[in-house]
SEDO-232252 format. One record per residue: residue in three letters; x, y, z of N, C-alpha, C in turn; residue number from 1. Coordinates in nm, 2 decimals. Layout:
r, nx, ny, nz, cax, cay, caz, cx, cy, cz, k
ala, X, Y, Z, X, Y, Z, X, Y, Z, NUM
...
***
This chain:
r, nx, ny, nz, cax, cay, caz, cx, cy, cz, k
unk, 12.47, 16.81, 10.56, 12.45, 16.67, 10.57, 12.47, 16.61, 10.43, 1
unk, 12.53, 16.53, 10.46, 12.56, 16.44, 10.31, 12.55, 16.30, 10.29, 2
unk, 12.42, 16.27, 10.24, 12.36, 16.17, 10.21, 12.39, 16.08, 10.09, 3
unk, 12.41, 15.95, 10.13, 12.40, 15.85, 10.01, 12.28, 15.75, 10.00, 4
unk, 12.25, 15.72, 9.94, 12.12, 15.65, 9.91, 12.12, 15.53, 9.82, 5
unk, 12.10, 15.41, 9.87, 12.14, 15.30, 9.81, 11.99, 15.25, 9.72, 6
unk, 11.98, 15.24, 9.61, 11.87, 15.19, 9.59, 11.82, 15.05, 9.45, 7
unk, 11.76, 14.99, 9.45, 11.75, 14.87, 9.42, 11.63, 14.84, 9.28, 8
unk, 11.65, 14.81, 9.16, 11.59, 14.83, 9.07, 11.49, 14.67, 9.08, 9
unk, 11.36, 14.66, 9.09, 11.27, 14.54, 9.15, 11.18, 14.53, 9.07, 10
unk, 11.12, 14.39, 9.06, 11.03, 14.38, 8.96, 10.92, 14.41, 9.03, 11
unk, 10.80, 14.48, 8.95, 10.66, 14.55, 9.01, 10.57, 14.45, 9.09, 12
unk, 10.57, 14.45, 9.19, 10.42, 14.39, 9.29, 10.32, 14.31, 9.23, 13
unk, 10.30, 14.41, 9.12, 10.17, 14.40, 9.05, 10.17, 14.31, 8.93, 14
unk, 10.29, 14.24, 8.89, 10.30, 14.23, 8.75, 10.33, 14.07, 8.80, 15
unk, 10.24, 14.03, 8.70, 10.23, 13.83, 8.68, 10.38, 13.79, 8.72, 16
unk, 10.43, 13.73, 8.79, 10.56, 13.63, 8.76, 10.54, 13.54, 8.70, 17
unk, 10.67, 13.50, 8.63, 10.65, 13.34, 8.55, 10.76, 13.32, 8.60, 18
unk, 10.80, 13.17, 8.59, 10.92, 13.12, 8.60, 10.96, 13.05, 8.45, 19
unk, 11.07, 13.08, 8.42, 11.13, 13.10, 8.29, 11.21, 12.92, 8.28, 20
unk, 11.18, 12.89, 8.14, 11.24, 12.76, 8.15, 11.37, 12.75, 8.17, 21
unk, 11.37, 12.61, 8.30, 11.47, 12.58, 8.32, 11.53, 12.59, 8.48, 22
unk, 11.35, 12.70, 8.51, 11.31, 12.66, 8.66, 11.43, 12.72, 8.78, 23
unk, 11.52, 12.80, 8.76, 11.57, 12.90, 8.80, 11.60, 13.01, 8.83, 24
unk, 11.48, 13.06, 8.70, 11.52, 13.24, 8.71, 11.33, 13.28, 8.70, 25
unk, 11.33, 13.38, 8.71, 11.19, 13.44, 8.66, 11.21, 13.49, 8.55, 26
unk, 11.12, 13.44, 8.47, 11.06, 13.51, 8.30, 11.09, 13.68, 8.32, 27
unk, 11.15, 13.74, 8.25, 11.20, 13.90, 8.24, 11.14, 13.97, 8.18, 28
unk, 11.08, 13.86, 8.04, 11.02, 13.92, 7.92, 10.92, 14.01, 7.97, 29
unk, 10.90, 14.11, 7.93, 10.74, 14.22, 7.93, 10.72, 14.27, 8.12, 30
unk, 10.85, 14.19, 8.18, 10.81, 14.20, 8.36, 10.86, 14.38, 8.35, 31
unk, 10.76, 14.44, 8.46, 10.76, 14.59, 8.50, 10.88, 14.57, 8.58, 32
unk, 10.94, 14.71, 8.61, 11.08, 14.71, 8.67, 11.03, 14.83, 8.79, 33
unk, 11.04, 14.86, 8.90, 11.03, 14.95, 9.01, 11.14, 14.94, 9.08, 34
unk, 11.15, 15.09, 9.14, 11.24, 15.13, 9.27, 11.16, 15.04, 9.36, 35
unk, 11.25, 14.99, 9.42, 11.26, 14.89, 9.54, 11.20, 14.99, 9.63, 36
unk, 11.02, 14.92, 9.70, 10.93, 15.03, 9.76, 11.05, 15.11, 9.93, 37
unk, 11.10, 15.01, 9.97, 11.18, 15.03, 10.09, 11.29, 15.10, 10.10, 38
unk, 11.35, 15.11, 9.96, 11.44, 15.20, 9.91, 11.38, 15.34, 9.90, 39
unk, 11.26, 15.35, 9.87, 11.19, 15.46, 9.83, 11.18, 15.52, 9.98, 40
unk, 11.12, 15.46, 10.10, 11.16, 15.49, 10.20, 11.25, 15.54, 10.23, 41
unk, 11.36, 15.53, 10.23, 11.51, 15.52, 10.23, 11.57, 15.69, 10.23, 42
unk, 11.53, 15.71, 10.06, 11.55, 15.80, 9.98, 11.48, 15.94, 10.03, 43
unk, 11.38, 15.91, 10.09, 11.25, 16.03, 10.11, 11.33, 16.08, 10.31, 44
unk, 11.36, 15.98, 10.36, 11.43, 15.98, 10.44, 11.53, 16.11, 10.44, 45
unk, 11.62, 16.04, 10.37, 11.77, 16.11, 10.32, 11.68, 16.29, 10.27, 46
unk, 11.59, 16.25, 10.16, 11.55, 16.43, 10.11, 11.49, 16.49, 10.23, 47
unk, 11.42, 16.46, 10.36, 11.40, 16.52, 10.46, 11.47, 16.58, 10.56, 48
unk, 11.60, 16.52, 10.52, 11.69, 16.56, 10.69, 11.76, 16.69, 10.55, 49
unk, 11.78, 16.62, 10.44, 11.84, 16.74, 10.36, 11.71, 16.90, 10.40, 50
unk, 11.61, 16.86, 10.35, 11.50, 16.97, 10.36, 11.50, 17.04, 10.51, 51
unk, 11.50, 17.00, 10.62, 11.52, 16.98, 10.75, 11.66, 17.08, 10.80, 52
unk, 11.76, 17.07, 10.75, 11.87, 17.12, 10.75, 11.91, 17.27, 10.64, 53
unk, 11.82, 17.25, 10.57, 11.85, 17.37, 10.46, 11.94, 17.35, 10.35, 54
unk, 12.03, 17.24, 10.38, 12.15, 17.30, 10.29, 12.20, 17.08, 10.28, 55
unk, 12.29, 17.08, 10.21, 12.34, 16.94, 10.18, 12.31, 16.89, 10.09, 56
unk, 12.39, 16.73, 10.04, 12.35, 16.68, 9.90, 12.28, 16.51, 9.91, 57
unk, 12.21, 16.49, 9.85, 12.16, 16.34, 9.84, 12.22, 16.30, 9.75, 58
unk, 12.27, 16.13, 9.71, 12.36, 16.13, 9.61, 12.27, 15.97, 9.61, 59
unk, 12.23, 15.91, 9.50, 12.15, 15.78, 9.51, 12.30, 15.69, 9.40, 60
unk, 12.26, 15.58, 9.47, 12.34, 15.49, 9.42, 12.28, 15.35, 9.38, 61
unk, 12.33, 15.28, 9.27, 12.24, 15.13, 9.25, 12.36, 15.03, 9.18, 62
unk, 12.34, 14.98, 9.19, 12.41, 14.82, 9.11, 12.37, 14.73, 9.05, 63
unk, 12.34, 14.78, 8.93, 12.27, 14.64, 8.82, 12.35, 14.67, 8.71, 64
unk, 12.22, 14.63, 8.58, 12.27, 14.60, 8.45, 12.18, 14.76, 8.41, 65
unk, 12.27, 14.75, 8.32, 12.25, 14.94, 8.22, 12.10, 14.97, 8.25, 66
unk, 12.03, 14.93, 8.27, 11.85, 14.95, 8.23, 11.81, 14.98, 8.35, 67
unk, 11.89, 14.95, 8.48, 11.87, 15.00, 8.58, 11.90, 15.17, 8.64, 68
unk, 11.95, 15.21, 8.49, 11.94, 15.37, 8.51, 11.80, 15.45, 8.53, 69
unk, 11.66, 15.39, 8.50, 11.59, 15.38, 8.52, 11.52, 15.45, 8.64, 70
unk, 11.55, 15.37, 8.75, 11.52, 15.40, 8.92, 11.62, 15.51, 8.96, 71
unk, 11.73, 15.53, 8.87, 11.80, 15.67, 8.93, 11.75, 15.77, 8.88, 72
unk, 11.71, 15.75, 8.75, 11.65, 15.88, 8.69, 11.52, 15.93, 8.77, 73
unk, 11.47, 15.83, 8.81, 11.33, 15.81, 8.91, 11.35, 15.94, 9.06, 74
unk, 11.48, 15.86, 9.09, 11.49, 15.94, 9.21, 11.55, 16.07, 9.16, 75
unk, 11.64, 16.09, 9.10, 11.64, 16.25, 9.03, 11.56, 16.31, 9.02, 76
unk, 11.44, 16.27, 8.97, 11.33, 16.34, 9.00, 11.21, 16.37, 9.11, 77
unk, 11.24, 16.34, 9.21, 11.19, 16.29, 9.33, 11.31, 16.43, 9.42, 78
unk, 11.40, 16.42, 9.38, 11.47, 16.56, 9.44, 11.68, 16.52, 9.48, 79
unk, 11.64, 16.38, 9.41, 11.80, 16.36, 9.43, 11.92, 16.46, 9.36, 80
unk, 12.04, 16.52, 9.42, 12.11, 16.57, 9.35, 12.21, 16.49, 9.28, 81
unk, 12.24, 16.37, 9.28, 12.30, 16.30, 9.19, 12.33, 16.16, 9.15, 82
unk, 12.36, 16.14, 9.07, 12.31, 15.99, 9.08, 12.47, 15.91, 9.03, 83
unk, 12.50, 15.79, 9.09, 12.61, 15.65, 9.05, 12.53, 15.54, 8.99, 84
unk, 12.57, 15.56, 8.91, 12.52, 15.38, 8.84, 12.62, 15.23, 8.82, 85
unk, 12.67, 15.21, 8.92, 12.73, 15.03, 8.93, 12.72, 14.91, 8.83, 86
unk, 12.74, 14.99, 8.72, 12.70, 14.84, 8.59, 12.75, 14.71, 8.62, 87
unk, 12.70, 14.59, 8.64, 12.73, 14.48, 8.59, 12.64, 14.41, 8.52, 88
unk, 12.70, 14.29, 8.42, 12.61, 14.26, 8.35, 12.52, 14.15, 8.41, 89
unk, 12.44, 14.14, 8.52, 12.36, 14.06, 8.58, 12.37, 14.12, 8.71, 90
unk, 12.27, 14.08, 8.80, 12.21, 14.13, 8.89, 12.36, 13.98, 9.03, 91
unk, 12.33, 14.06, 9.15, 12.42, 13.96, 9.25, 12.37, 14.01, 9.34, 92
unk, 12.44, 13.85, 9.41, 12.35, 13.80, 9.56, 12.44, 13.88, 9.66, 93
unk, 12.37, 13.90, 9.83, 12.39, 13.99, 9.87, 12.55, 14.03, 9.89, 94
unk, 12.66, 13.94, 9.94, 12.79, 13.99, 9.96, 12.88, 14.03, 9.84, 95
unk, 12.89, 13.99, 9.72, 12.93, 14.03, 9.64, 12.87, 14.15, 9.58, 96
unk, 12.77, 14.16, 9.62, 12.67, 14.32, 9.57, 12.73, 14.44, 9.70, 97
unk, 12.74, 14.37, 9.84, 12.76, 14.46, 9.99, 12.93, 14.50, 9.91, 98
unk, 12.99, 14.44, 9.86, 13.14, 14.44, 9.84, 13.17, 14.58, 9.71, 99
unk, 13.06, 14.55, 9.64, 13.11, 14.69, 9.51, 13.04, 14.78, 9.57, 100
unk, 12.95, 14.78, 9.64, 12.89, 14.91, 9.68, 12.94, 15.01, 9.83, 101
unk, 13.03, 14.93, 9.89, 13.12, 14.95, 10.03, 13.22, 15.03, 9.88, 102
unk, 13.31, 14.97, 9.84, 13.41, 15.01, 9.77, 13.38, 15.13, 9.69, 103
unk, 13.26, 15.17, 9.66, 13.21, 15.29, 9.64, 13.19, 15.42, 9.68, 104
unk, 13.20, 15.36, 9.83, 13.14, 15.38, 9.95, 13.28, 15.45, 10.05, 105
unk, 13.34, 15.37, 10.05, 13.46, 15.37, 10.12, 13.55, 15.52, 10.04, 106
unk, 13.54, 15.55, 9.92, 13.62, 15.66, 9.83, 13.52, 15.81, 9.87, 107
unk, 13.41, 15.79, 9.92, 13.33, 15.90, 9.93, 13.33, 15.96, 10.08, 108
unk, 13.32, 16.09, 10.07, 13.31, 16.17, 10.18, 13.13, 16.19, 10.23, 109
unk, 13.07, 16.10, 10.32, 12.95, 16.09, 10.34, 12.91, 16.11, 10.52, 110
unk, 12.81, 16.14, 10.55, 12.75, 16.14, 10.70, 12.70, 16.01, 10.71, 111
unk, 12.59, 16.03, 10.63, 12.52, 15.88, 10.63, 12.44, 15.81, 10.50, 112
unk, 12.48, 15.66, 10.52, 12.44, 15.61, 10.37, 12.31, 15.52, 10.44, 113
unk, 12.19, 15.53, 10.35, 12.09, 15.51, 10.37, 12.06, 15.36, 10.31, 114
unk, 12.02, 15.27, 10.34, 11.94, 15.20, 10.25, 11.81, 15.18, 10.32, 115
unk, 11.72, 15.06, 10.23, 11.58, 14.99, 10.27, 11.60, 14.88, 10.34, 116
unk, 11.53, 14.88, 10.46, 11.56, 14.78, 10.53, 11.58, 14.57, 10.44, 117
unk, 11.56, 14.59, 10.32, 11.53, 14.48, 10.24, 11.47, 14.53, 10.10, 118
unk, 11.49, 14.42, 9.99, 11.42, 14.48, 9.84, 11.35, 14.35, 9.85, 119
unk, 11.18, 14.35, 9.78, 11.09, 14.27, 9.77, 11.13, 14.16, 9.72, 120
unk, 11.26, 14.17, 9.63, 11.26, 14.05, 9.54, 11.33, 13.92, 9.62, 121
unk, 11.43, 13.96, 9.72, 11.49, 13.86, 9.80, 11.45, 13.81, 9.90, 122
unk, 11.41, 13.96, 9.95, 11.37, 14.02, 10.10, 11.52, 13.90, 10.21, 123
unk, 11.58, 13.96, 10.17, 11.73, 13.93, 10.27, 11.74, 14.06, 10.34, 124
unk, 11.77, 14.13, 10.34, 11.77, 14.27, 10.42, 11.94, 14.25, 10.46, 125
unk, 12.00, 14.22, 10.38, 12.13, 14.16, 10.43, 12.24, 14.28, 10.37, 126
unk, 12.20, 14.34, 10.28, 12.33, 14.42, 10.19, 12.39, 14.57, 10.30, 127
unk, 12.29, 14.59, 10.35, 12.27, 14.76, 10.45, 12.36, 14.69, 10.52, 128
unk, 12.36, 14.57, 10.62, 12.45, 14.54, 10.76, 12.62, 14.51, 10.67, 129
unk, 12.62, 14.43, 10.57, 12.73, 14.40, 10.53, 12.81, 14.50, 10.50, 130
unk, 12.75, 14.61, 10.46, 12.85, 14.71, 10.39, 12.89, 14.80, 10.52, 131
unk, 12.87, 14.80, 10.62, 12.87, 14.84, 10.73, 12.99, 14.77, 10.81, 132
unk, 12.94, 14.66, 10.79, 13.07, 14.53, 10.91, 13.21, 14.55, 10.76, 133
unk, 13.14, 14.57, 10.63, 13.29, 14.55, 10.57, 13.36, 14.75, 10.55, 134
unk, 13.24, 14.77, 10.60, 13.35, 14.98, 10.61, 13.37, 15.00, 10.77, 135
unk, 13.34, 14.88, 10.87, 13.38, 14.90, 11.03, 13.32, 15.03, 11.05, 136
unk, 13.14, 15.06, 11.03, 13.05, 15.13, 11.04, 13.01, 15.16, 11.13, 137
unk, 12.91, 15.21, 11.22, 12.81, 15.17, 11.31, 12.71, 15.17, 11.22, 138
unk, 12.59, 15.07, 11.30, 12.47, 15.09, 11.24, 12.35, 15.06, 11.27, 139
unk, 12.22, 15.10, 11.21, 12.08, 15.05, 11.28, 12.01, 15.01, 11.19, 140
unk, 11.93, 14.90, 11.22, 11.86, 14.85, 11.09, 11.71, 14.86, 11.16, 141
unk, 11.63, 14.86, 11.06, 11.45, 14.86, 11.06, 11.40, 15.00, 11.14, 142
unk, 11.47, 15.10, 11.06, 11.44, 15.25, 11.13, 11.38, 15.29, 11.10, 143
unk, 11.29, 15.34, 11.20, 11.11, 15.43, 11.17, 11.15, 15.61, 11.14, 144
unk, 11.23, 15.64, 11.25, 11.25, 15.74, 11.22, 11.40, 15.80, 11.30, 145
unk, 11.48, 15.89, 11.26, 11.60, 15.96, 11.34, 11.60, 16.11, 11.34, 146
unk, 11.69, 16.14, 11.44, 11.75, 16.28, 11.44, 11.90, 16.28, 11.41, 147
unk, 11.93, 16.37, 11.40, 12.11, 16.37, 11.35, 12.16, 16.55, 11.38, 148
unk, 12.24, 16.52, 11.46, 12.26, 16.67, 11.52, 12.43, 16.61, 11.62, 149
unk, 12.54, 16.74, 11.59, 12.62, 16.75, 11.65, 12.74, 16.59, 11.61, 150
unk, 12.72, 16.53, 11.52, 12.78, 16.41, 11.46, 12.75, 16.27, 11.50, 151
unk, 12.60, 16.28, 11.55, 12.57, 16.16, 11.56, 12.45, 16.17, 11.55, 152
unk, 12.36, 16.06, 11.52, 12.25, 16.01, 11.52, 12.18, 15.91, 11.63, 153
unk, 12.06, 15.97, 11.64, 11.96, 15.89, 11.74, 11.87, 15.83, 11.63, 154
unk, 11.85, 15.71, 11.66, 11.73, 15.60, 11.57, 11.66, 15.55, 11.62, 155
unk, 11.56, 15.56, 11.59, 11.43, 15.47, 11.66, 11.42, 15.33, 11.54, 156
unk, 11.46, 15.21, 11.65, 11.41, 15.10, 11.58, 11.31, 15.03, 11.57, 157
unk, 11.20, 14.96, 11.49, 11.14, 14.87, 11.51, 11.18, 14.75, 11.55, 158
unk, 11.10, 14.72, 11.67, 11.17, 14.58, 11.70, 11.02, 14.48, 11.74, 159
unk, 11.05, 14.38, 11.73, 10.91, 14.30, 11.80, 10.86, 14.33, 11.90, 160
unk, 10.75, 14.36, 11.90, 10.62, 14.48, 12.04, 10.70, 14.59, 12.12, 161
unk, 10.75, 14.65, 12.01, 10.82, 14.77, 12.09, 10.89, 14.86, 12.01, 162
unk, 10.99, 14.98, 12.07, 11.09, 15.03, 11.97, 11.21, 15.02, 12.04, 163
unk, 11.33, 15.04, 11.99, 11.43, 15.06, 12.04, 11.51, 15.20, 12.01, 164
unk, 11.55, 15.29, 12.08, 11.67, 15.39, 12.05, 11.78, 15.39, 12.07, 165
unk, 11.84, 15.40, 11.99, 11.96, 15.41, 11.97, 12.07, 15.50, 11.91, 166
unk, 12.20, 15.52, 11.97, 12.28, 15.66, 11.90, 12.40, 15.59, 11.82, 167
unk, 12.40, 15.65, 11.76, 12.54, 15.60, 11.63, 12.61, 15.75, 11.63, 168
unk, 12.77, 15.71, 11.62, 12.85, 15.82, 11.53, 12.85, 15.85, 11.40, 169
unk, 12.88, 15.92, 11.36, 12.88, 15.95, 11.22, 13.01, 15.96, 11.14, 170
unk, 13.02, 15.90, 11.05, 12.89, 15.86, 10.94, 12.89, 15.69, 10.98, 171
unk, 12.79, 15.69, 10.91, 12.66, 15.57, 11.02, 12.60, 15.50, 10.86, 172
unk, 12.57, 15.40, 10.87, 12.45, 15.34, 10.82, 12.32, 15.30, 10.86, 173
unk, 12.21, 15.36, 10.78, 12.06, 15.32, 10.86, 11.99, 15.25, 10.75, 174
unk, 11.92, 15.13, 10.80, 11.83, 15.09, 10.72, 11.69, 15.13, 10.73, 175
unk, 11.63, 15.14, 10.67, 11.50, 15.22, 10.69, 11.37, 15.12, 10.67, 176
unk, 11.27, 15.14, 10.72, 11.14, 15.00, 10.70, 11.02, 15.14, 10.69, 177
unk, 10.94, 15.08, 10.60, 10.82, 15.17, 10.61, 10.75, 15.21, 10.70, 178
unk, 10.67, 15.29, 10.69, 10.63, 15.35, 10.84, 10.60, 15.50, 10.84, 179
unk, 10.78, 15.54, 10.87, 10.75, 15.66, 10.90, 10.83, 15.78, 10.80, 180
unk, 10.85, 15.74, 10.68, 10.85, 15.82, 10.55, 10.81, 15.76, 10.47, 181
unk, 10.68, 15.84, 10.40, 10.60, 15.85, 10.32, 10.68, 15.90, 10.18, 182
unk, 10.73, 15.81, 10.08, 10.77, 15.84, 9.96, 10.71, 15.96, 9.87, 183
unk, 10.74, 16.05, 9.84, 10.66, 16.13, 9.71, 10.71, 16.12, 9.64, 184
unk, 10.62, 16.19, 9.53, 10.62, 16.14, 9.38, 10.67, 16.25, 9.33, 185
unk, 10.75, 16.20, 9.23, 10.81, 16.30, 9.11, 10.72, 16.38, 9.07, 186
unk, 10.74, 16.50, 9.06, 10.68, 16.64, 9.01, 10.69, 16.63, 8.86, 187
unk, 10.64, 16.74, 8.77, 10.67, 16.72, 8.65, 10.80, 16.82, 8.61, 188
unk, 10.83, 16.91, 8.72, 10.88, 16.98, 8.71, 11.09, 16.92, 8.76, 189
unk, 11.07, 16.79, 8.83, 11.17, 16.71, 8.90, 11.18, 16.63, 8.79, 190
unk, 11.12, 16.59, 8.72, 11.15, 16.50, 8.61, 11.22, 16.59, 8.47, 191
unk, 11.20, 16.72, 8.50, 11.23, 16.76, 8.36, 11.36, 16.79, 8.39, 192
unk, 11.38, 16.82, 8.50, 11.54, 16.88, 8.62, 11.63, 16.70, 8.57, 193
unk, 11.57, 16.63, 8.61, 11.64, 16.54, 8.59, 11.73, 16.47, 8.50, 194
unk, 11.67, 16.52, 8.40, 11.73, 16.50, 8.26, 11.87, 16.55, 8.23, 195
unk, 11.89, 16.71, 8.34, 11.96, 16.74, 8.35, 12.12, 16.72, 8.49, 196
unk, 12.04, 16.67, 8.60, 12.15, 16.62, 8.67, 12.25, 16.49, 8.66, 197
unk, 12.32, 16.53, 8.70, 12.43, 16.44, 8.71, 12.40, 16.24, 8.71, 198
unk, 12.46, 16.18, 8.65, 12.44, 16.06, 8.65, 12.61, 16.00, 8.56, 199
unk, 12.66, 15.89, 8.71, 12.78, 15.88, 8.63, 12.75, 15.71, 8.62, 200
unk, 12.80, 15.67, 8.49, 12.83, 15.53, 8.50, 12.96, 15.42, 8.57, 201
unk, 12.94, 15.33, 8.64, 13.09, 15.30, 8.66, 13.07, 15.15, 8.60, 202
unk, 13.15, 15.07, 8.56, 13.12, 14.92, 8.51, 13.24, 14.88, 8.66, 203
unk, 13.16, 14.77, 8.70, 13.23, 14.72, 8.83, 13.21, 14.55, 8.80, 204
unk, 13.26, 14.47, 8.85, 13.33, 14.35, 8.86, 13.25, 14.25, 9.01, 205
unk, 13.15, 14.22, 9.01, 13.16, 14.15, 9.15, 13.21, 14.02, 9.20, 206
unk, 13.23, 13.96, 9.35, 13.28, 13.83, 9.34, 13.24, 13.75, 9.30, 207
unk, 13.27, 13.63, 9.31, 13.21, 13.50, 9.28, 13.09, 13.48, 9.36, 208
unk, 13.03, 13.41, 9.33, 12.87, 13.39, 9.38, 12.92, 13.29, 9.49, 209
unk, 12.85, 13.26, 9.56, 12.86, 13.19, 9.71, 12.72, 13.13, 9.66, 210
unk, 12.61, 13.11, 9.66, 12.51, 13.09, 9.61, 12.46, 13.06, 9.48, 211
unk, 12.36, 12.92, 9.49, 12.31, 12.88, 9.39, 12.19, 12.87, 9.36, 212
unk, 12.10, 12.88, 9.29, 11.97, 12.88, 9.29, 11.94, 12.74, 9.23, 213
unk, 11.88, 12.65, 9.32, 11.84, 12.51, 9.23, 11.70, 12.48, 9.16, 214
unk, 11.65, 12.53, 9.22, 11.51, 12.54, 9.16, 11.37, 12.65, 9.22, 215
unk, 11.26, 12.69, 9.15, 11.19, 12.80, 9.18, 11.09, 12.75, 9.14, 216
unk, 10.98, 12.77, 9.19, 10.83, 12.70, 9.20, 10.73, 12.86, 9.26, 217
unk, 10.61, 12.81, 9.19, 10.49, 12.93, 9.23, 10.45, 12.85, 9.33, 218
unk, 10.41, 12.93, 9.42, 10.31, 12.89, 9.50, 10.20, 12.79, 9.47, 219
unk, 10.13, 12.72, 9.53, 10.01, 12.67, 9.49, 9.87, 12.71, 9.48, 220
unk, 9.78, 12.72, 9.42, 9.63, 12.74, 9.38, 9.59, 12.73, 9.49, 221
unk, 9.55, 12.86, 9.57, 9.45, 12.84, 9.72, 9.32, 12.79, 9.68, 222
unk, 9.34, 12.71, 9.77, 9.18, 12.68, 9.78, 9.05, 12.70, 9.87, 223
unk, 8.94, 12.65, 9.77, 8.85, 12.74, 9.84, 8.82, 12.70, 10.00, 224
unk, 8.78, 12.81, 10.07, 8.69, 12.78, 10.22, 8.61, 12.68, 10.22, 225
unk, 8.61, 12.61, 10.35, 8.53, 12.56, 10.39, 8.45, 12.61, 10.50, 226
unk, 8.29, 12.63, 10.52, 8.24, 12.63, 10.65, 8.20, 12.55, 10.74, 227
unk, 8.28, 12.47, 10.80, 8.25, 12.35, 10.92, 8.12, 12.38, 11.02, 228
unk, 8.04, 12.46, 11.03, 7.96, 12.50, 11.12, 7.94, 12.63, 11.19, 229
unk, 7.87, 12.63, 11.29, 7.84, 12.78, 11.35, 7.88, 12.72, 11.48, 230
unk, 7.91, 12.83, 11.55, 7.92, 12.80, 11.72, 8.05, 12.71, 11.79, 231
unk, 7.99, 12.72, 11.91, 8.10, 12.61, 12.00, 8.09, 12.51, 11.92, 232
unk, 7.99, 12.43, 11.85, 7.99, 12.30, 11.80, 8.02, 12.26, 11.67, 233
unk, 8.10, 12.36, 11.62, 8.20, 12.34, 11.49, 8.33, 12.31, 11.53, 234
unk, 8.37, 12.35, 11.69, 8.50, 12.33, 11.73, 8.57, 12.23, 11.74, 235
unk, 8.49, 12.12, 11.73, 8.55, 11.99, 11.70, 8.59, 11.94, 11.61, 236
unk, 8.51, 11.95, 11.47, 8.58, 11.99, 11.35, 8.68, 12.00, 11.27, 237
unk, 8.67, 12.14, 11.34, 8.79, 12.28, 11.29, 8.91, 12.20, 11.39, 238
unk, 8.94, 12.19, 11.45, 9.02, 12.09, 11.51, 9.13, 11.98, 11.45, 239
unk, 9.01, 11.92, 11.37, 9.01, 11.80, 11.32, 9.10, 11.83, 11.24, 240
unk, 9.01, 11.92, 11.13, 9.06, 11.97, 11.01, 9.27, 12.04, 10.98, 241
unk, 9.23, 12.10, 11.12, 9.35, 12.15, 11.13, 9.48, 12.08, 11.18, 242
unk, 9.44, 11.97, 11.22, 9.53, 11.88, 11.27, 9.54, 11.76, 11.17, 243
unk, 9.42, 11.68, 11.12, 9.45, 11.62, 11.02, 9.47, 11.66, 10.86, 244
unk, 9.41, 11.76, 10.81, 9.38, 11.77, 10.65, 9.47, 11.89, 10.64, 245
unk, 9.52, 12.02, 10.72, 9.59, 12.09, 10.69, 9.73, 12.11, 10.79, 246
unk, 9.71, 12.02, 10.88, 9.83, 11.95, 10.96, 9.95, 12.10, 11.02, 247
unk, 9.88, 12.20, 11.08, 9.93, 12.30, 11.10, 9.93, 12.26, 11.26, 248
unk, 9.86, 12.20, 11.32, 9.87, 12.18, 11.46, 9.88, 12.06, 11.51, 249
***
């Protein structure tokens, strides 16, 4: 089996956002950088059916700016056998990103290219289906779990109050949603391996942006609770409240 793995260099969960003057980008300065958690799904995926099968290669792929070698060295150590790095000098929105990474894609001899069903920072989940409609793929998006035997794939999808299954030919694209692979962690012994696998750079070109960002705002300061009462006889209230003061109903 011969796995690709698409993965996505994301700012950390955990780490303060600012918005940087000028009200369209996020402050970068001092921001933590992470493998895109859903990607990590993705990835653990792809090293299971490898594990699973005995024999084949995982090959992880990304598209950023140089610093995003990072998350490939990551998965190198995690058990990938090789890594593509997509340079361009800024980060792009989903079709012109779906377009260098298909064209990557399209020159390679693969079963199936994996990604995360979406990366936290956009959460578009849009790049997995495009590169798919633009290489005349089949494909499944928001997959818990598959099998793959005899040149095709069965997928179990999440879908609203339910699953769905489904079979694809191969080679296929699956997007993956958390669930039902559990990421591990680099070893010390994967990390020291890694230093030594394969990692190629390619500097790529993407299209013109279709999209503009006009402005970016934080959320606002929640505020505190109120307790309107106990019992049935708060419900009048709470009613009130929710229809006049926070106008949700």
């Amino acid at each position: 089996m011969k796995s690709v793995v698409f993965i996505k260099r994301v700012p950390d969960t955990d780490s303060r956002i600012r918005i940087a003057p000028g009200g369209t980008e996020i402050e970068t300065a001092g921001l933590k950088y992470v493998m895109n958690p859903y990607d990590e799904s993705a990835l653990e995926a792809a090293l299971q059916i490898r594990s699973l099968e005995g024999e084949g290669t995982v090959t992880v792929v990304s598209a950023g700016i140089p610093e995003s070698v990072d998350v490939l060295r990551n998965a190198l150590a995690r058990g990938a056998d090789d890594a593509v790095l997509l340079t361009m000098d800024t980060g792009s929105e989903g079709l012109p990103l779906a377009e260098v990474v298909a064209a990557e894609l399209r020159d390679r001899d693969f079963d199936i290219a994996f990604f995360g069903v979406q990366s936290i920072d956009d959460n578009q989940g849009a790049v997995g289906p495009m590169v798919a409609e633009l290489l005349e793929l089949p494909a499944a998006t928001s997959v818990v779990s598959f099998r793959a035997a005899s040149g095709s794939v069965e997928a179990i999808r999440a879908i609203e109050g339910g699953v769905e299954v489904v079979q694809l030919r191969m080679p296929c694209i699956l997007t993956i949603t958390k669930g039902g692979y559990e990421p591990r962690l680099p070893s010390l012994k994967g990390i020291m391996a890694a230093k030594t696998r394969p990692l190629e750079e390619k500097p790529v070109t993407p299209g013109p942006a279709q999209l503009r960002t006009l402005s970016l705002e934080l959320l606002p300061e929640r505020t505190a609770g109120r307790i309107v009462g106990e019992g049935v006889g708060a419900v009048p209230e709470l009613i009130r409240l929710l229809h006049e003061d926070v106008k949700v109903i």
